[in-house]
C-alpha positions as CSV (number, residue, x, y, z in Angstrom):
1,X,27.3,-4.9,87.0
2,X,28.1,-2.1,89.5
3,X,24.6,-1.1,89.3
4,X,22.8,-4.2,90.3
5,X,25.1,-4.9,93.1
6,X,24.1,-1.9,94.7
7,X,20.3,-2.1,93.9
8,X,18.3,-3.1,97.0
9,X,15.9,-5.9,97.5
10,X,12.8,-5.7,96.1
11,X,13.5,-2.3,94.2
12,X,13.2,-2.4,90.6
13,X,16.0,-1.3,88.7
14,X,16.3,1.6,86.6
15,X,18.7,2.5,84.2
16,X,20.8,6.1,85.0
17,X,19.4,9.0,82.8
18,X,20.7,9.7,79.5
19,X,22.0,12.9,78.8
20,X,21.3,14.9,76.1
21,X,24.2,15.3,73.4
22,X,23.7,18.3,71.1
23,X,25.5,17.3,67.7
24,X,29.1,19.2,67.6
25,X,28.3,20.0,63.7
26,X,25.1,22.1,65.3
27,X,26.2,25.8,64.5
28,X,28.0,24.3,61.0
29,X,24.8,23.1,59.9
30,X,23.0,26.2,61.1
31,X,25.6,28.5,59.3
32,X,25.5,26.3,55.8
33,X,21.2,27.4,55.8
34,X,20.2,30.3,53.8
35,X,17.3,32.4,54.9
36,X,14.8,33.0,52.3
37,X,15.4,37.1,52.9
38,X,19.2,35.7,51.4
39,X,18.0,33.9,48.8
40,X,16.0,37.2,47.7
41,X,18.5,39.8,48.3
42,X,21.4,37.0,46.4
43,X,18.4,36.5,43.3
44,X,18.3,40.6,43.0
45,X,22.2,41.4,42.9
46,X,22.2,38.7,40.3
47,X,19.1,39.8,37.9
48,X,21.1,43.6,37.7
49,X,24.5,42.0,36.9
50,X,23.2,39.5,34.5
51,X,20.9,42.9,33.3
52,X,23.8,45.1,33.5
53,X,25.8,42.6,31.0
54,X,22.8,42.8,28.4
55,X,23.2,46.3,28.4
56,X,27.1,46.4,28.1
57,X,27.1,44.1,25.6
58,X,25.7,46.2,23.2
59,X,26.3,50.0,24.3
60,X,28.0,50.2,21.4
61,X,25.0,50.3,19.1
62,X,23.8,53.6,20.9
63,X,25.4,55.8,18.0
64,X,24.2,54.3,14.8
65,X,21.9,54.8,12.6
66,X,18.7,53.8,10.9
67,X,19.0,50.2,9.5
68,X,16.8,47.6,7.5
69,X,13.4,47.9,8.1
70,X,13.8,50.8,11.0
71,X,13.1,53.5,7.1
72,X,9.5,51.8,6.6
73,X,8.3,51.9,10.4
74,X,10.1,54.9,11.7
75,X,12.5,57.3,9.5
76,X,10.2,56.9,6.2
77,X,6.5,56.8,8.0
78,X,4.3,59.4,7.7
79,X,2.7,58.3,11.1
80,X,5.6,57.5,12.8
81,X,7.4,61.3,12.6
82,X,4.2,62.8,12.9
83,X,5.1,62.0,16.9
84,X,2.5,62.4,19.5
85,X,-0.3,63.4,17.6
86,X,-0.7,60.3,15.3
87,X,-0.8,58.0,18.1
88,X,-4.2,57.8,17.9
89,X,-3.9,57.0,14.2
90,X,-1.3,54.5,14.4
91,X,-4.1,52.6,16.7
92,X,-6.1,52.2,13.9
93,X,-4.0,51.4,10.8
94,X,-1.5,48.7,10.1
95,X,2.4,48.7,11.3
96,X,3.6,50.1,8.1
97,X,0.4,52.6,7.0
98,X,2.3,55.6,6.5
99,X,5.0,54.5,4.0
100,X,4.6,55.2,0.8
101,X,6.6,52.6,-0.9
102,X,5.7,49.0,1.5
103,X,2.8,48.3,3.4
104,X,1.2,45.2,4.8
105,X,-2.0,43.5,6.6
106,X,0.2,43.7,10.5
107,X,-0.8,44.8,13.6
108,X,1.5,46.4,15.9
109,X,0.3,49.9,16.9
110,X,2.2,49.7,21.0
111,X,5.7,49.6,19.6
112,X,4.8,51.9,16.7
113,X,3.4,54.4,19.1
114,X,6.7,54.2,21.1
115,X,8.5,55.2,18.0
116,X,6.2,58.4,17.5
117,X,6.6,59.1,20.8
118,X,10.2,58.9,21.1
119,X,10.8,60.8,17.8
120,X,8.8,63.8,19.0
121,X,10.8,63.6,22.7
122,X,14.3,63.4,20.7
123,X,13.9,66.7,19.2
124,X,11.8,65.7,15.9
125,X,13.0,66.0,12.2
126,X,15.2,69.6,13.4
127,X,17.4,67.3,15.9
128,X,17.5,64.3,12.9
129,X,18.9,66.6,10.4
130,X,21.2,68.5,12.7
131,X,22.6,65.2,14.0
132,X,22.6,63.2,10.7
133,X,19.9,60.9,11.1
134,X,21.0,59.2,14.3
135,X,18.5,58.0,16.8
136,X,20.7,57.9,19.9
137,X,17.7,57.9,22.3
138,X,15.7,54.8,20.4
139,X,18.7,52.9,20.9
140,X,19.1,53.6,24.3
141,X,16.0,52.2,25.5
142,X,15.9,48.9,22.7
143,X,19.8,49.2,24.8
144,X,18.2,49.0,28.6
145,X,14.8,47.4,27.7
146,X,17.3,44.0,26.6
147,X,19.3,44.6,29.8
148,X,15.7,44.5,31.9
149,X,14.7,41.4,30.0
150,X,17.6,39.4,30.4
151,X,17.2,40.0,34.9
152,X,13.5,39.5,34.1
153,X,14.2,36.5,32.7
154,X,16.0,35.3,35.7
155,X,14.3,36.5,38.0
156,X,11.4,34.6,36.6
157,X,13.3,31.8,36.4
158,X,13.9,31.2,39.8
159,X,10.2,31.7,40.7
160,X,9.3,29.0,38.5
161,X,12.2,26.6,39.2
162,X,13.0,27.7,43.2
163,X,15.5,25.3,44.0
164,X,17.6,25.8,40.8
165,X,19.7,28.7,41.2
166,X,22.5,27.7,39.0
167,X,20.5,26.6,36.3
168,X,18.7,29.8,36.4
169,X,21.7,31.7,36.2
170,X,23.8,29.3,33.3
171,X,20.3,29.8,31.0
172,X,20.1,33.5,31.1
173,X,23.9,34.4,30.8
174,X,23.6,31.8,27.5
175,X,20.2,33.9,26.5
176,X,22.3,36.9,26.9
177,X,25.3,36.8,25.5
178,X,23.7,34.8,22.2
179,X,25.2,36.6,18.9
180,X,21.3,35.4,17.3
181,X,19.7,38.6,19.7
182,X,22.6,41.4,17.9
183,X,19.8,42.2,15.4
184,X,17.0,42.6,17.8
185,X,18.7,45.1,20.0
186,X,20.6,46.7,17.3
187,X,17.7,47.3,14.7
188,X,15.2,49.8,16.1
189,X,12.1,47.7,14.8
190,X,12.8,44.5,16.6
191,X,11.9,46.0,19.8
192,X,8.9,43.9,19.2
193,X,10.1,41.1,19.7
194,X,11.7,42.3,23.1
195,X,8.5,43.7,24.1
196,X,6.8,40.8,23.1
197,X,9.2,38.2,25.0
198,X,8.7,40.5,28.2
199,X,4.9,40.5,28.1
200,X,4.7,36.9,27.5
201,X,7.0,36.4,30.3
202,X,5.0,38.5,32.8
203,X,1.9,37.2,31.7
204,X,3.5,33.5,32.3
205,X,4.6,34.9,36.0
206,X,1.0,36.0,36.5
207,X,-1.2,32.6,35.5
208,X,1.6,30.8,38.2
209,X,1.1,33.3,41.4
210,X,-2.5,32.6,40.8
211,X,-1.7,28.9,40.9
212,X,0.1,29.1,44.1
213,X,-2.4,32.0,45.8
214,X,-5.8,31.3,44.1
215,X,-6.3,35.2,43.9
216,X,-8.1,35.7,40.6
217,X,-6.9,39.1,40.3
218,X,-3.3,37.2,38.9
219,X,-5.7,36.1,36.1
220,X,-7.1,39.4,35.2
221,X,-3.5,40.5,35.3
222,X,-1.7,37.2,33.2
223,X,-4.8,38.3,30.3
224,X,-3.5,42.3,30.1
225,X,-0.1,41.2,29.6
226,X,-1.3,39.4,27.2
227,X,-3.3,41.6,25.2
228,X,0.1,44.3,25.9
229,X,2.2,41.4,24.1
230,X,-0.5,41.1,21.4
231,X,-0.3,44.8,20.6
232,X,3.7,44.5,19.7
233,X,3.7,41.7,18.1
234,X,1.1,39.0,16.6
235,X,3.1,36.2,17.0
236,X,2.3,36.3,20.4
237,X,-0.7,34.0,19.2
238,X,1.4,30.9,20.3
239,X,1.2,31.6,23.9
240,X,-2.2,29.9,23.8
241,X,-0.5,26.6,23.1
242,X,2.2,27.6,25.7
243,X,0.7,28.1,28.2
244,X,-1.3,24.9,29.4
245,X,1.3,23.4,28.4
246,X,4.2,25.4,31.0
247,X,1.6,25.2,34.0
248,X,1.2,21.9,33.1
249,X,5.4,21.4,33.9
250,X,5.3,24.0,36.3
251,X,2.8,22.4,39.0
252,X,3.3,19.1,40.9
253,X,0.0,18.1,41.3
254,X,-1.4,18.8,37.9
255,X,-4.6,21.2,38.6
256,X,-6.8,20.7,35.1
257,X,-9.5,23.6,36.5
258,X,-6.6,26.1,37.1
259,X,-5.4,25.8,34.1
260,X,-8.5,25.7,32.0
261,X,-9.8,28.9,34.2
262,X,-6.4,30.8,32.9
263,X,-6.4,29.6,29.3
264,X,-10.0,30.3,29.0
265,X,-9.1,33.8,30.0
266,X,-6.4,34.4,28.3
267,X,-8.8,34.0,24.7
């Protein structure tokens, strides 16, 4: 009422100026936000303790021996002690040519060649007979290649589900600490399936960038992983049905070209 007692004659009124109230909560609200450079630096100090548990979880294999089928590939192959110079051989033969007692129609020369390889680095048949058989440095890197899976896993994780940290991190501790993945890092052999699991993975991480870049060169690179997780394991086949299908999931505005371009590529 004040105010249009002392408005003059003839003089529209206008009402005083607000003033501008920053919110009290500003510098709480500013505080709670987490920089992408954050959410980086927090998803890398969790992939190496998540892959740090992997490999502390089963250090204890690193002294034993042969087991299983580890004889037919490795100790008992022909190929597979011949080290460095039947790589090229192992190329062109089935997993277990070489063994005189089993032998099959599989394909699996990459993880094979890492045996030969390995077995000539260790010391060959002197350092096995000196040190009773045991391939300490085999199971090392079966040992450290599950540790690098299990961050991989996350890490991928959280590129394909962005906003889900927790869920990221609850699925790999469970795909970690899971009593059914004791025989894969503790047998020698089954670092195919490891292998195989970490090509398919970065192949899978490849065939997205390329959905959310359109650079064509995250094809070319989704197809070697590919072929890499061919070479370990044949299984690896199913990835064709998997594929479509994750993009599919994946993307919020389905992109049918996209993901025909990649799964044509991938064959």
């Amino acid at each position: 009422m004040a105010n249009y007692k002392n408005n003059k004659p003839g003089k529209k009124y206008s009402p005083p100026l607000k003033k501008h109230i920053q919110p009290a909560n500003k510098s709480s609200t500013q505080s709670m936000q987490i920089k992408p450079a954050q959410n980086r630096r927090l998803d890398w100090i969790t992939a190496i303790f998540i892959a740090l548990c992997g490999i502390i979880l089963y250090v204890n294999t690193s002294g034993h021996s042969f087991v299983l089928d580890d004889f037919s590939v490795i100790a008992e192959n022909k190929m597979t002690v011949g080290g460095i110079d039947s790589v090229g051989a192992i190329f062109k033969k089935g997993y277990r040519a070489g063994n005189y007692t089993t032998e099959d129609n599989l394909y699996r020369p990459l993880t094979k060649a890492m045996f030969a390889v390995e077995y000539d680095l260790s010391g060959g048949e002197e350092y096995f007979k000196q040190n009773d058989g045991q391939p300490t440095m085999m199971h090392w890197i079966n040992i450290l290649l599950y540790g690098f899976l299990c961050g991989f896993i996350f890490l991928s994780l959280r590129k394909f589900f962005p906003g889900h940290y927790y869920l990221a991190l609850i699925t790999t501790l469970l795909f970690a600490f899971h009593p059914l993945h004791t025989e894969v890092v503790a047998n020698i052999k089954s670092r195919d399936e490891i292998l195989n699991l970490l090509f398919l993975i970065a192949s899978l991480r490849s065939a997205w960038s390329y959905f959310q870049t359109n650079k064509f060169s995250f094809v070319i690179g989704a197809a070697l992983f590919y072929m890499l997780a061919l070479l370990t394991k044949e299984s690896a086949i199913t990835y064709m049905a998997l594929l479509p299908v994750s993009l599919y999931f994946f993307s919020k505005q389905t992109n049918w070209q996209k993901i025909g371009i990649v799964t044509l590529c991938m064959r």
